[in-house]
C-alpha positions as CSV (number, residue, x, y, z in Angstrom):
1,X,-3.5,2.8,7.1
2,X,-4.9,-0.7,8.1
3,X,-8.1,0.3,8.2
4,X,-9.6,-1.1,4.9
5,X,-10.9,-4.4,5.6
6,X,-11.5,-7.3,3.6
7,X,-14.9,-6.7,2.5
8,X,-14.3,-3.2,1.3
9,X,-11.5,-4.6,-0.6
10,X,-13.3,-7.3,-2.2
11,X,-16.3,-4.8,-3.4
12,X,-13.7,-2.7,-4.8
13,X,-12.3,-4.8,-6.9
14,X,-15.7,-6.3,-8.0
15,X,-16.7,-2.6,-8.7
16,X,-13.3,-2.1,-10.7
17,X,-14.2,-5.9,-12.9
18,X,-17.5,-4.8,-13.6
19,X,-17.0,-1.3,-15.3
20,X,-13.5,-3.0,-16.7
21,X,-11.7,0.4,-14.4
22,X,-8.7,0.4,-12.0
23,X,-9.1,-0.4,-8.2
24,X,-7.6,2.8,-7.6
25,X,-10.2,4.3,-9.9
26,X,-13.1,2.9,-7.9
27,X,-11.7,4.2,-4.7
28,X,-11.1,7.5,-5.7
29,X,-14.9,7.3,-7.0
30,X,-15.7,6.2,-3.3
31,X,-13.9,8.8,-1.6
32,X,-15.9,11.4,-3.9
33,X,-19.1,9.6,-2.4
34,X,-19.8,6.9,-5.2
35,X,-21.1,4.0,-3.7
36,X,-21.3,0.2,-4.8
37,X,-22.7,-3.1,-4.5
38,X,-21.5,-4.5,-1.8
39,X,-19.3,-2.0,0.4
40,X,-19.8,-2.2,3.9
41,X,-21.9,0.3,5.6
42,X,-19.6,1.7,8.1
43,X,-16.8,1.9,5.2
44,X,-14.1,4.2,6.9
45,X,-14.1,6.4,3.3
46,X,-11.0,8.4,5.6
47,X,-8.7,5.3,5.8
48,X,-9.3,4.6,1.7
49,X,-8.7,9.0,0.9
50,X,-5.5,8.2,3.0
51,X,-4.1,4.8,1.2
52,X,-5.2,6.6,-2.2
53,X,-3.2,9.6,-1.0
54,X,0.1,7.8,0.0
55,X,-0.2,6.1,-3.7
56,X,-1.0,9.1,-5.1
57,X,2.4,10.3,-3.3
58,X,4.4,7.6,-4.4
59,X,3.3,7.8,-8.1
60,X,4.9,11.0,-8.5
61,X,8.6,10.5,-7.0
62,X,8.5,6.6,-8.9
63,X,10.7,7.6,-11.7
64,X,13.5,9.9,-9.9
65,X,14.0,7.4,-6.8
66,X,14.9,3.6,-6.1
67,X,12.5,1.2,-5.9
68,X,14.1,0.9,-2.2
69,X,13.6,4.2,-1.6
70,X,9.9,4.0,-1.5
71,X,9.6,0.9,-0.4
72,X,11.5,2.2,2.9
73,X,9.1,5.7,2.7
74,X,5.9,3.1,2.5
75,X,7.1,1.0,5.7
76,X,7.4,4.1,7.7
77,X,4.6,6.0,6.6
78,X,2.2,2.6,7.3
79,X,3.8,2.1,10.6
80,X,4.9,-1.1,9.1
81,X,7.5,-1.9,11.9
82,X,5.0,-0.9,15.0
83,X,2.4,-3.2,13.4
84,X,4.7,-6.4,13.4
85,X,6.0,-5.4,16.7
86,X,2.8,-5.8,18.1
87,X,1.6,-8.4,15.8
88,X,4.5,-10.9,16.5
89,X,6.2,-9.8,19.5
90,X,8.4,-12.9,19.7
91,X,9.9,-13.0,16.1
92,X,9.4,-9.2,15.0
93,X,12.7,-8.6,14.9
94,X,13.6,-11.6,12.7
95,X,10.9,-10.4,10.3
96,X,12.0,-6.6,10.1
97,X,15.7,-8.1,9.3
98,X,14.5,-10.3,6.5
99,X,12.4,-7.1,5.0
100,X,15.8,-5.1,5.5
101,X,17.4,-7.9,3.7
102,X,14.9,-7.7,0.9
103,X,15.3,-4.1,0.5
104,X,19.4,-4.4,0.7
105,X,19.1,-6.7,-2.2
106,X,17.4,-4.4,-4.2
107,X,18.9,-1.8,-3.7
108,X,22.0,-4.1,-5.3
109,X,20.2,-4.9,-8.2
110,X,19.1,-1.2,-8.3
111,X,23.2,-0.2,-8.8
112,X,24.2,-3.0,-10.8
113,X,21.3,-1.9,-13.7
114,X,22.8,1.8,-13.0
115,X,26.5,0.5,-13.8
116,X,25.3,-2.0,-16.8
């Protein structure tokens, strides 16, 4: 999933100013074979078809579960917790507790706008 650098990024979202379209748009256009000023020549077109997959995923299930569930269904489908394992192998841990805490909270504003 982390395989979309910076520069890909940044010619997508040029691509999406210029013809006034969504970044999602543009990629989809790109995994289809499009091209556009400025995207790297190795692009990895299977990393982008896999990012606009999982939001393609989460698009559909958005209105019938928590904004918590998904959130938790992103982190583990991106690996989230291996990547800031590895990235910060001191103070993961810390970090994974304050995202927990973050989804916890929520998840309690999630119930109290189901009970008010």
């Amino acid at each position: 999933m982390r395989e979309i650098g910076k520069a890909t990024i940044t010619a997508i979202v040029n691509a999406a100013q210029a013809g006034q379209v969504s970044c999602i748009e543009i990629s989809r256009q790109i995994c289809k074979g499009f091209s556009f000023p400025g995207l790297p020549k190795q692009l990895n077109v299977q990393g982008l078809k896999s990012f606009i997959q999982l939001i393609d995923s989460f698009e559909k299930i958005k209105k019938k579960e928590p904004v918590t569930s998904i959130m938790k269904q992103i982190l583990e489908k991106i690996k989230y917790q291996d990547y800031i394992r590895l990235k910060y192998p001191t103070d993961w841990e810390g970090r994974w507790e304050n995202l927990q805490g973050l989804i916890n909270y929520l998840f309690l504003i999630y119930l109290f706008s189901k009970i008010f």
